[in-house]
C-alpha positions, 0 to 999 in steps of 0.5 A, a space after each residue: 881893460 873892460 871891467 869884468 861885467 862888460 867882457 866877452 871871456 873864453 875859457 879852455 878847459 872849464 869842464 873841471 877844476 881851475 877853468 870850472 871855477 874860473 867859468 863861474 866866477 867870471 860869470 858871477 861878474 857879469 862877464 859872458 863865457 864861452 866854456 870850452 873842453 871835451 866832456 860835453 856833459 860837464 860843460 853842460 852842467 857849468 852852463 846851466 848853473 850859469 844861466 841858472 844864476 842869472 849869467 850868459 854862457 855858451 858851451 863849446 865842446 872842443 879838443 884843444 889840440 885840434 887846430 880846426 876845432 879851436 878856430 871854430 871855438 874862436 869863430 863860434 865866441 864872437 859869432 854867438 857872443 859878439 867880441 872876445 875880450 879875454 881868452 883863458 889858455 887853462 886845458 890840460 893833461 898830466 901822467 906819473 911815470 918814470 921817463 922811460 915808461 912813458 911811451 912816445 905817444 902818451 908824452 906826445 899826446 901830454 905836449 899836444 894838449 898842455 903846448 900845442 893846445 895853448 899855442 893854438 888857442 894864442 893864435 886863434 884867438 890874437 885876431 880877436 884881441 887885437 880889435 877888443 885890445 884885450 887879453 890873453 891869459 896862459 895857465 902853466 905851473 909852478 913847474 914851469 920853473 921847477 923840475 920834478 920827477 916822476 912828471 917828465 912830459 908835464 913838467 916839459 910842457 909848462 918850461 915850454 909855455 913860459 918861454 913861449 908866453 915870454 916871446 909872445 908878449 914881445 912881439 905883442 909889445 913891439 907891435 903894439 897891438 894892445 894885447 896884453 899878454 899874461 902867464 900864471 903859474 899855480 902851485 899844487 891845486 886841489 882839482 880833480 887833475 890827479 884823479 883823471 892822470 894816467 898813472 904807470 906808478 902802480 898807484 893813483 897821484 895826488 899833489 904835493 903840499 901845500 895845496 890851495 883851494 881852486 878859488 885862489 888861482 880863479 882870483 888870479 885870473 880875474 885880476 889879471 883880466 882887469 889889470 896888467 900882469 906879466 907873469 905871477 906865481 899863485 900859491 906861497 909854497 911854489 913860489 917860495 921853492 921856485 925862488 930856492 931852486 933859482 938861487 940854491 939849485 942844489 939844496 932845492 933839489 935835494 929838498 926835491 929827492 926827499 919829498 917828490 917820489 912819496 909826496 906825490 903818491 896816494 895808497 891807493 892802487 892804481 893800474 895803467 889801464 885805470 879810468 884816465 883822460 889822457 885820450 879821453 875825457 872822463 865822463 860825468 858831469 864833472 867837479 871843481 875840487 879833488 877832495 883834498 885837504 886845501 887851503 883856502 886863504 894864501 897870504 902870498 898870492 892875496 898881497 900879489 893881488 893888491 898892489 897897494 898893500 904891498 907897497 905900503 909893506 915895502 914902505 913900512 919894511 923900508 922905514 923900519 930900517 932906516 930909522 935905526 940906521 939914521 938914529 946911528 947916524 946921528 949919533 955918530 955925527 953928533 
């Protein structure tokens, strides 16, 4: 795996949120990016405050469930930019409203971005990493073993991807192509994902607590650029109640009835046929953050990122344990 300064990066949906910070901290390493999403605009802002900063961007206005316009994005990274050494699966859309307000086509539409978008972006992009033997970077969800209400397409949507990237990178491994092959599962991030929601709730979303600050998941992302990572949680809060609800599955879910029908709305009215990206992108030049109280520090996802403290945590944890036990010991035998 390249060190970042030497790759050749492409990141679906850049224009906001997650993909815009990653696009910006990649390049801050000297990677050259190819920004992808649907508001041309936006892209172009992160491509200037790119090149502005002495980095190398493209910016590639595409919609992500169209075959045709992915494989151009694909064509046009190596054409423009020589190779593609790296390629960020992030584009998405959500709604809020309870499944049967969910018409066939909104939740069609959901799962055409979130799913479909990122299998076409796997699949234009696999030709190209097998000759950089690179790496492909899927972005889902704490929901992606959760289920929470009020979410059904989007929750739908990220199950289907860790069973999709879980399958991918099998196939990749026994064919040893050389493709690494990584999911990360971010908890409630401070983007601008909940003011863009199509909302049949009455009122506009808002992420449930704790919620991190992009910049977290963005480190994610670029170690898993430059060192081998099957799947990773990002963000304490999500892993920990992902871990409840695969053990207590009961307890989690009525953790889950007290806490996600109010926890996920703000006071603030909104109407179906409010400013939304479902169809669409926003316009404007776009933002990373949604303006919500976040955290900046996760201590979770800081240890997850350096192997080596965490080795020497379980060592010490280990050690603390067995002194006492082999104390008793001898004192038994003794």
């Amino acid at each position: 795996m390249k060190p970042l300064a030497e790759q050749v990066v492409v990141i679906t949906g850049a224009s906001s949120g997650i993909g815009r910070e990653t696009a910006l901290h990649f390049a801050q390493h000297g990677a050259r990016v190819a920004l992808v999403a649907r508001n041309q605009e936006a892209l172009a802002e992160v491509e200037s405050e790119i090149i502005e900063g002495g980095g190398q961007a493209l910016a590639i206005p595409a919609d992500v469930s169209d075959w045709d316009q992915v494989q151009h994005v694909a064509q046009q990274a190596v054409e423009r930019l020589g190779r593609i050494d790296t390629w960020v699966n992030n584009a998405a859309v959500t709604l809020y409203s309870w499944f049967e307000d969910v018409t066939p086509q909104e939740f069609k539409r959901v799962i055409d971005v979130n799913l479909m978008g990122q299998v076409y972006g796997a699949r234009a992009a696999l030709p190209y990493l097998k000759m950089t033997q690179g790496t492909l970077i899927g972005i889902g969800s704490v929901e992606s073993e959760l289920p929470v209400p009020l979410q059904t397409p989007y929750v739908a949507s990220k199950h289907a991807l860790k069973g999709f990237y879980d399958t991918l990178r099998l196939e990749q491994e026994h064919a040893q192509t050389g493709v690494q092959v990584s999911f990360l599962m971010p908890a409630s991030i401070d983007t601008p994902l909940f003011d863009h929601a199509l909302s049949h709730l009455g009122y506009k979303p808002r992420p449930l607590p704790p919620v991190y600050d992009p910049r977290i998941v963005a480190d994610a992302i670029l170690y898993a650029a430059q060192k081998p990572v099957r799947d990773m949680a990002v963000g304490g809060g999500g892993a920990l109640l992902a871990r409840v609800i695969s053990c207590w599955p009961r307890a989690a879910d009525a953790a889950l009835q007290r806490i996600a029908y109010r926890g996920q709305l703000t006071q603030q009215p909104e109407l179906p046929t409010g400013p939304n990206n479902l169809w669409q992108p926003m316009p404007g030049k776009g933002s990373t953050r949604g303006g919500f109280s976040a955290l900046s520090f996760d201590p979770y996802t800081w240890i997850r990122l350096r192997p080596t403290v965490l080795t020497a945590l379980a060592g010490a944890a280990l050690t603390a344990l067995l002194v006492p036990l082999a104390g008793l010991w001898m004192k038994r035998n003794t």
